[in-house]
C-alpha positions as CSV (number, residue, x, y, z in Angstrom):
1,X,71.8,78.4,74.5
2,X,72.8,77.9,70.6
3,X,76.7,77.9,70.8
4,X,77.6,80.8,68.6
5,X,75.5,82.6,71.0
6,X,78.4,82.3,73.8
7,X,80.8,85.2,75.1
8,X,84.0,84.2,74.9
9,X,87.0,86.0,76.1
10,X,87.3,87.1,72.5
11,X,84.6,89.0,72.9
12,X,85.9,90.9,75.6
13,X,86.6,94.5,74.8
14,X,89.3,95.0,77.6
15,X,90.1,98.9,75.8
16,X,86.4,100.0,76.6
17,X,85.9,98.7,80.0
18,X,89.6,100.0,81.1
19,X,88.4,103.7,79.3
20,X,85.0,103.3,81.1
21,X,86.8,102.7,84.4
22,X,89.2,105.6,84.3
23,X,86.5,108.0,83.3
24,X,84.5,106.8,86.6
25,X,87.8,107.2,88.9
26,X,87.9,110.6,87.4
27,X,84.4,111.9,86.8
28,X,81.2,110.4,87.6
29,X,78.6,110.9,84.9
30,X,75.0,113.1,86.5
31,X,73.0,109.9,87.2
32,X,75.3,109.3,89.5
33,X,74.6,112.2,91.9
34,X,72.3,110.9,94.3
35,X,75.2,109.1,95.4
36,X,77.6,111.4,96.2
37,X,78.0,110.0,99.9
38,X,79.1,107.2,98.2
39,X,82.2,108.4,96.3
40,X,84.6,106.6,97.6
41,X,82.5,102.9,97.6
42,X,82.1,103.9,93.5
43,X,86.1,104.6,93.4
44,X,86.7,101.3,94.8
45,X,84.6,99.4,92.2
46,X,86.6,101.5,89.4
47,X,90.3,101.2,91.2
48,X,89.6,97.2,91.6
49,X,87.9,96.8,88.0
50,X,91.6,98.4,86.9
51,X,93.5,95.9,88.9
52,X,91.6,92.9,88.0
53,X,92.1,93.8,84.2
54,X,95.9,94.4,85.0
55,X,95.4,97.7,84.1
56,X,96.3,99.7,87.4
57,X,99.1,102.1,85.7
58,X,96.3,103.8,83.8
59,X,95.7,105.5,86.9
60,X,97.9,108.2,89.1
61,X,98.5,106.4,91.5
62,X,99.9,108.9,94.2
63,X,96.8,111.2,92.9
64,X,94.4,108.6,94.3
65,X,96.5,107.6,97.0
66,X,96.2,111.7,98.3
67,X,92.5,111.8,97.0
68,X,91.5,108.6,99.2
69,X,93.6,110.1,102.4
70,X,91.5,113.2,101.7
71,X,88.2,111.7,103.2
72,X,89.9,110.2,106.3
73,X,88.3,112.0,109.4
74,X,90.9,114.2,111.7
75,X,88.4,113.5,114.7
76,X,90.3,111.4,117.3
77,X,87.4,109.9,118.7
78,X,85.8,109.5,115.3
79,X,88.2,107.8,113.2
80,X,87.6,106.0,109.7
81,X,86.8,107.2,106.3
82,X,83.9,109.7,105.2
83,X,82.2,109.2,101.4
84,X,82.3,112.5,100.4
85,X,83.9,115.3,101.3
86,X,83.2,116.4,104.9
87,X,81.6,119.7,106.0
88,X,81.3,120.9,109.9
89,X,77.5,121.5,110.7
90,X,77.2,123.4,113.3
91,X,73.7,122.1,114.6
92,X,72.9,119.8,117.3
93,X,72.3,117.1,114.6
94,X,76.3,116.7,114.5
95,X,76.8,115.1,117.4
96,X,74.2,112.3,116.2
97,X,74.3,110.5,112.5
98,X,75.1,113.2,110.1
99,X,78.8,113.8,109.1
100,X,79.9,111.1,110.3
101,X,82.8,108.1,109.1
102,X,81.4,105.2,107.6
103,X,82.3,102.0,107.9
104,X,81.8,100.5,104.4
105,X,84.0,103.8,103.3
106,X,86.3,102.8,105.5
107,X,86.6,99.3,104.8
108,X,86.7,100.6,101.0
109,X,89.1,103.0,101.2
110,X,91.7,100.8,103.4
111,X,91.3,97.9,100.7
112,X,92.2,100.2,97.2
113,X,95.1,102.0,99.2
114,X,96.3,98.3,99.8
115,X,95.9,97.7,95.3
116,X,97.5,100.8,95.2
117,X,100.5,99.7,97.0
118,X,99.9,102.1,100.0
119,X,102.1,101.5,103.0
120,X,99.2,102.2,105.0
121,X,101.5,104.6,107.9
122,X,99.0,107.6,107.6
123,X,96.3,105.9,108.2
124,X,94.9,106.9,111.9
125,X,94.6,102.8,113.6
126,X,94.0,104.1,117.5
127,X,91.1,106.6,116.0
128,X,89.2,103.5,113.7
129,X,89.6,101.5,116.3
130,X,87.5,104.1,118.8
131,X,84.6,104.0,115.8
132,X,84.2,100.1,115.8
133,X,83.9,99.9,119.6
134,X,81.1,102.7,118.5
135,X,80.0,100.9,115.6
136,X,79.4,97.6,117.5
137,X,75.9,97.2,118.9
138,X,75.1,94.8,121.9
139,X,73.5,92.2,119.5
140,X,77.6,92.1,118.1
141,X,76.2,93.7,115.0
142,X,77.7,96.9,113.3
143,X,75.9,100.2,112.6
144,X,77.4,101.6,109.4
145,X,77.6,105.1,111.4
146,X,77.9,105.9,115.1
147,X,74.3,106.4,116.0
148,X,72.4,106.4,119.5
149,X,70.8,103.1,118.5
150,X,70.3,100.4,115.8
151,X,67.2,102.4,114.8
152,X,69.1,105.6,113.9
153,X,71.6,103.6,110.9
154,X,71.5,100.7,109.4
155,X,72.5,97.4,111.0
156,X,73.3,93.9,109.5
157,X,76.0,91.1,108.3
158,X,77.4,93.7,105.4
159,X,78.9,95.5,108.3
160,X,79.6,92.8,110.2
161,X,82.0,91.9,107.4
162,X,82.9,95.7,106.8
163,X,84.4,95.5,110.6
164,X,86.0,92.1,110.0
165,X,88.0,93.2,107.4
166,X,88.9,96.5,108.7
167,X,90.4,94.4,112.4
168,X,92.2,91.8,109.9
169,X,93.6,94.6,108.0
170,X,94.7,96.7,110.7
171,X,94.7,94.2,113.6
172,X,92.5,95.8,115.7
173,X,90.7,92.5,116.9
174,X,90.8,94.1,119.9
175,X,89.0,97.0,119.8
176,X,85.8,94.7,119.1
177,X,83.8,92.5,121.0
178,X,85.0,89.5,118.7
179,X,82.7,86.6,120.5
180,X,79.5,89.2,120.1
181,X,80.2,89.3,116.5
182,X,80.8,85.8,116.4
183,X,77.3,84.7,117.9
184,X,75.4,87.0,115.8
185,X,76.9,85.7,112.4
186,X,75.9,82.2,113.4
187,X,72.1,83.5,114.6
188,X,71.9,84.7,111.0
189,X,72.2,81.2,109.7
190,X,68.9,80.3,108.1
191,X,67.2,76.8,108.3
192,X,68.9,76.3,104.8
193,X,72.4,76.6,105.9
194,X,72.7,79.8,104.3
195,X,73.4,83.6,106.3
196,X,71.0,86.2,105.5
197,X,71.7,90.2,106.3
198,X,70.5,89.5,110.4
199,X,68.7,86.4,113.0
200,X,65.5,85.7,110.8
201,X,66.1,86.7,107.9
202,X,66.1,85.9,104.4
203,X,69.3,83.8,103.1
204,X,71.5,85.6,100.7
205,X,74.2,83.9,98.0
C-alpha cells in the first residue's frame, strides 16, 4: 500500500461519526426495520461508539437510562431484557419462544446502563437469574430465549459468553451450572487451537 494511501488519525472525522451515532440512538433509518427485535443490540453499538469517542454527553443520559429500563420484562419467572417493545399475545404460542427476554438484549442492555453510569438497583437480579437456569441447556450451552429445546432458538458460544457476562456483572454464578458451561467452551476448541460457535465446528477469530 503506497504511503499517502494510509488513514491516519487525521483523517478521522470524529464530528460525523459522533452525528451518525446520535441519529441511530435516536432514530433508526427504514433499512433498518427488519430488525426491530434488535433495538436495543443497535443502541448498544451507538451508546458504546459515543463512549469510545469520549463523546457520551451528547446523549440524555437519564432519557436512555429510562428508555433501556423500558424493555426489562415485569415477569418474575421471565426476567431479563426484551429487544423491542413487548406486546402480550394471547395465544398458546406465548408460553413457548415468542415474546420472550433475550439474552444478548440482556447482556446489552446491562453493559450500556454500566457506560451510562447506572447504579444498576432497578434492575430485577432474582428474575435474570430464573432465565439463565432456563436459558442453560444440558450440553452447558445457552439458548438465546427460553425454548422447549435447543431446536426451538438458537444455541452456541455467543450466548455462552452472553451468560458469562451477565453472572460476572451481576454475580449470579450461581444460578448457572458453571462446570456445564465450562466443558462445553473447551469441546468447542478446534484442532487449531481456536473456539468455533459449538463441539465441531468451524474456528472463529
Amino acid at each position: 500500500m503506497a504511503a499517502d494511501s494510509r488513514l491516519s488519525l487525521n483523517d478521522f472525522d470524529c464530528a460525523k461519526h459522533v452525528a451518525y451515532f446520535k441519529q441511530h440512538a435516536k432514530k433508526l433509518p427504514e433499512p433498518y426495520k427488519t430488525m426491530d427485535t434488535n433495538r436495543l443490540t443497535l443502541l448498544y453499538f451507538s451508546v458504546s461508539g459515543l463512549d469510545l469517542l469520549g463523546k457520551l454527553d451528547e446523549l440524555d443520559r437519564e432519557q436512555t437510562i429510562e428508555y433501556i429500563y423500558s424493555y426489562q420484562s415485569p415477569l418474575p419467572d421471565h426476567g431479563g431484557f426484551y429487544g423491542c417493545p413487548r406486546v402480550d399475545f394471547q395465544s398458546a404460542e406465548t408460553d413457548k419462544c415468542n415474546n420472550q427476554p433475550h439474552i444478548a438484549n440482556t447482556y446489552v442492555a446491562l453493559v450500556m446502563l454500566i457506560i451510562l453510569g447506572d447504579d444498576l438497583r432497578r434492575v430485577n437480579r432474582s428474575s435474570i437469574g430464573h432465565s439463565l437456569r432456563k436459558w442453560q441447556l444440558d450440553d452447558g450451552s445457552f439458548c438465546c430465549v427460553h425454548c422447549i429445546s435447543s431446536l426451538d432458538s438458537e444455541s452456541d458460544i455467543r450466548f455462552v459468553y452472553c451468560a458469562a457476562t451477565i453472572c460476572y456483572i451481576l454475580d449470579l454464578w450461581h444460578a448457572i451450572d458453571v462446570e456445564a458451561m465450562t466443558r462445553f467452551i473447551y469441546a468447542s476448541q478446534s484442532y487449531d487451537g481456536a473456539f468455533g460457535m459449538g463441539p465441531g465446528a468451524e474456528s472463529h477469530g
